[in-house]
C-alpha positions as protocol buffer text, in pm:
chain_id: "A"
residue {
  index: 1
  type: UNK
  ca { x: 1970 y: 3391 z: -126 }
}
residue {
  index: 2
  type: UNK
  ca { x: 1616 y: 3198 z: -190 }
}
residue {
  index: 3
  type: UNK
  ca { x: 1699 y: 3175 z: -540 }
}
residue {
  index: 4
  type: UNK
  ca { x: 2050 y: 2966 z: -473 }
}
residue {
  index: 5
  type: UNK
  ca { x: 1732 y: 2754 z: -374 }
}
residue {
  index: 6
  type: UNK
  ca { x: 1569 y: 2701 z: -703 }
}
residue {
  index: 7
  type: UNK
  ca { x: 1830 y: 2407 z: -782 }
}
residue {
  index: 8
  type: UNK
  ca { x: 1787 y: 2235 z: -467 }
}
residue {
  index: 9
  type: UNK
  ca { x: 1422 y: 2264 z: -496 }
}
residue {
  index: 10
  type: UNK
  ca { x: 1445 y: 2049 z: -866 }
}
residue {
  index: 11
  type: UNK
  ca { x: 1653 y: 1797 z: -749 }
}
residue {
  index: 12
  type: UNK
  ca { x: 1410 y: 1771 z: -459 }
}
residue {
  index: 13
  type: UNK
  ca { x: 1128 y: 1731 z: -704 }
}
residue {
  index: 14
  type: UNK
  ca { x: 1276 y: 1458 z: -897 }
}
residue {
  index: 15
  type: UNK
  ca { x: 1364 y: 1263 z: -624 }
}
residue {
  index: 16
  type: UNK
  ca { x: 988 y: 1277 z: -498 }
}
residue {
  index: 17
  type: UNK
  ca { x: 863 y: 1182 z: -823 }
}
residue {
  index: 18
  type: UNK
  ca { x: 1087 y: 905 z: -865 }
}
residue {
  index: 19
  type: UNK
  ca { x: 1005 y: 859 z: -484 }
}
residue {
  index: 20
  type: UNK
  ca { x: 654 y: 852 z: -464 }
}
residue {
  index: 21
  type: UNK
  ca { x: 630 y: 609 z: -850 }
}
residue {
  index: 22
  type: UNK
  ca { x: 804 y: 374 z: -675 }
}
residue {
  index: 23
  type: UNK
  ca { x: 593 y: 389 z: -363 }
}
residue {
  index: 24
  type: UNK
  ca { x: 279 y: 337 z: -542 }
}
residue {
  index: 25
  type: UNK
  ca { x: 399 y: 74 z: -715 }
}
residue {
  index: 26
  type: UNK
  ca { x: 464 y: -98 z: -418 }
}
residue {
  index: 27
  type: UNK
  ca { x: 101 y: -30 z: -282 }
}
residue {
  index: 28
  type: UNK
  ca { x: -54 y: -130 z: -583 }
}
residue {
  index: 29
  type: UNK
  ca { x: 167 y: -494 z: -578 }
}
residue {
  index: 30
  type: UNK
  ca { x: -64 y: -490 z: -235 }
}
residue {
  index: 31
  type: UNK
  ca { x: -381 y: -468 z: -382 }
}
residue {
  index: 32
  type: UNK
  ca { x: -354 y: -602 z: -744 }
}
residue {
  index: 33
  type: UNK
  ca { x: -101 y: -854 z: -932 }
}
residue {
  index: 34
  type: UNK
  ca { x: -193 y: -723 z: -1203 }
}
residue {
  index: 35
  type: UNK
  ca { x: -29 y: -389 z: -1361 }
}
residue {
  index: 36
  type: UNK
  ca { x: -221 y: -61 z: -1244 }
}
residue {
  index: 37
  type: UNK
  ca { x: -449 y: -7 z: -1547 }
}
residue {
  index: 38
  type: UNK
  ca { x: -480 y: 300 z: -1766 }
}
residue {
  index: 39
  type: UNK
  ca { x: -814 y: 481 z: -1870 }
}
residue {
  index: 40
  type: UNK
  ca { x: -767 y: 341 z: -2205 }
}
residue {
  index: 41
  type: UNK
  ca { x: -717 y: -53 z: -2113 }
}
residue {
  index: 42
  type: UNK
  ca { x: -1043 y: -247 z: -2224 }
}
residue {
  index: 43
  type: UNK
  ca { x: -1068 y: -478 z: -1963 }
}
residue {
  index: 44
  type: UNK
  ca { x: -1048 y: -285 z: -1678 }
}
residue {
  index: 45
  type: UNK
  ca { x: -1392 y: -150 z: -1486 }
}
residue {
  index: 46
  type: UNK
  ca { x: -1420 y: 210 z: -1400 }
}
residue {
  index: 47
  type: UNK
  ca { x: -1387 y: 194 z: -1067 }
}
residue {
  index: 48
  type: UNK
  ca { x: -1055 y: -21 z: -1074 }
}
residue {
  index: 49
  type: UNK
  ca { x: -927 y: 235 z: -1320 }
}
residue {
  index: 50
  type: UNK
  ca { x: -1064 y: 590 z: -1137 }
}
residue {
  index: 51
  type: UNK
  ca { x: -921 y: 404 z: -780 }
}
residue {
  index: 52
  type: UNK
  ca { x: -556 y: 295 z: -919 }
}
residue {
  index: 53
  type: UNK
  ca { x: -526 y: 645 z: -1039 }
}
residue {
  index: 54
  type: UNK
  ca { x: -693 y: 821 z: -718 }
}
residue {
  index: 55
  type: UNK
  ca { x: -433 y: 630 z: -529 }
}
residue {
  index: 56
  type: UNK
  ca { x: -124 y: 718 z: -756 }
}
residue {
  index: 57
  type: UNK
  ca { x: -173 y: 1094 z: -757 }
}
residue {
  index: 58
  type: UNK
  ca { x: -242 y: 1133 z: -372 }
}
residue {
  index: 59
  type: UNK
  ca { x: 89 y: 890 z: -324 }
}
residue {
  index: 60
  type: UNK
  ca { x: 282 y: 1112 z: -523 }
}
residue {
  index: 61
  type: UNK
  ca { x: 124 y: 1398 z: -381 }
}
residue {
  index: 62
  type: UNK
  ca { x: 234 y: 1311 z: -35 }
}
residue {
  index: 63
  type: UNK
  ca { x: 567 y: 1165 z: -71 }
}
residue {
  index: 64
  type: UNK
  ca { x: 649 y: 1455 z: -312 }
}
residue {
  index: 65
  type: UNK
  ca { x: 546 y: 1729 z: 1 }
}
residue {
  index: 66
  type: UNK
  ca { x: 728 y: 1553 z: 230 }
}
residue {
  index: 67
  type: UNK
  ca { x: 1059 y: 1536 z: 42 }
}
residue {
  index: 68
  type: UNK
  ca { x: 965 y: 1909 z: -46 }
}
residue {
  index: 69
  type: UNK
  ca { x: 962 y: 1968 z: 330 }
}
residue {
  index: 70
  type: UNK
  ca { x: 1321 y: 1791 z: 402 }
}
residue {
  index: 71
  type: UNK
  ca { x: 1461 y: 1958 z: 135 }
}
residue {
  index: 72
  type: UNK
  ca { x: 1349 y: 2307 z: 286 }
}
residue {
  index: 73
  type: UNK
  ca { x: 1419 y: 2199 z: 712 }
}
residue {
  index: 74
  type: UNK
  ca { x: 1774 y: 2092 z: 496 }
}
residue {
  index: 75
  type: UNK
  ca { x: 1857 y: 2400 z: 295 }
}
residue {
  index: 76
  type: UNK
  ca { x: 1704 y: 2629 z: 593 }
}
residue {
  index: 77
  type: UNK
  ca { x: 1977 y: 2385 z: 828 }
}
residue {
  index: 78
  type: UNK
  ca { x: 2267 y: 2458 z: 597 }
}
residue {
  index: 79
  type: UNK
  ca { x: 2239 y: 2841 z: 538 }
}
residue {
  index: 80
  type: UNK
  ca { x: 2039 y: 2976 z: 808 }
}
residue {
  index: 81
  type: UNK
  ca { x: 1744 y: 3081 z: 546 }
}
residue {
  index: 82
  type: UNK
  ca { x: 1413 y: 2974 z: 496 }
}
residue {
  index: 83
  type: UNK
  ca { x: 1313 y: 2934 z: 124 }
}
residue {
  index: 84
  type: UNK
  ca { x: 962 y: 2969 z: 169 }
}
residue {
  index: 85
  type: UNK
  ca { x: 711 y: 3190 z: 278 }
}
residue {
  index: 86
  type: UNK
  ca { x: 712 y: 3228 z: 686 }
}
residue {
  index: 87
  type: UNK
  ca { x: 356 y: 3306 z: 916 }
}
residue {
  index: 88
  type: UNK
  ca { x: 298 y: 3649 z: 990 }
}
residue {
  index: 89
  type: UNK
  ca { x: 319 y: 3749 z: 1371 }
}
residue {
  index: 90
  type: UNK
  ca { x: 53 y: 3949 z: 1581 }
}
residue {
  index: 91
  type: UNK
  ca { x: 282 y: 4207 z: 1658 }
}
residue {
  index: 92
  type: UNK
  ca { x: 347 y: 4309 z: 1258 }
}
C-alpha cells in the first residue's frame, strides 16, 4: 500500500518546489529590488550572492518539508496508512 504513495509523494514535491520559489521570491522582494543574483553576476559582492542563495535553499527546504508532511497526515487520513517510517516503542 506505501507504494500507491509514490505518486502522491511527486505531486507533493512539485507543489513544494513551485511553493517554496515563489516564497522566496517574495522574501527576497523584502530585502532587495533588485533580482536575487547568481554566483556568476559581476556586480554582485560575495556576501549578497552566498546570503540570497543561503536564504533560497533553506526556504525551499522548509516549505518543501512541510508540504511533504501534509501530504503524508493527508494520504495517512485517506487510507488509514502511514507512508513513512513510524518510532519504535519500548515494549518491541
Amino acid at each position: 500500500m506505501k507504494l500507491l504513495y509514490k505518486p502522491f509523494a511527486l505531486i507533493a514535491a512539485l507543489i513544494g518546489a513551485k511553493l517554496g520559489h515563489s516564497v522566496f521570491k517574495s522574501l527576497w522582494s523584502a530585502i532587495d529590488d533588485a533580482e536575487p543574483p547568481n554566483a556568476t553576476t559581476a556586480e554582485a559582492s560575495l556576501p549578497k550572492v552566498v546570503g540570497a542563495k543561503a536564504l533560497e535553499a533553506a526556504t525551499v527546504a522548509g516549505v518543501a518539508a512541510a508540504v511533504d508532511r501534509v501530504s503524508a497526515r493527508s494520504f495517512y487520513h485517506l487510507t488509514g496508512i502511514w507512508p513513512g517510517e513510524r518510532a519504535q516503542s519500548e515494549e518491541e
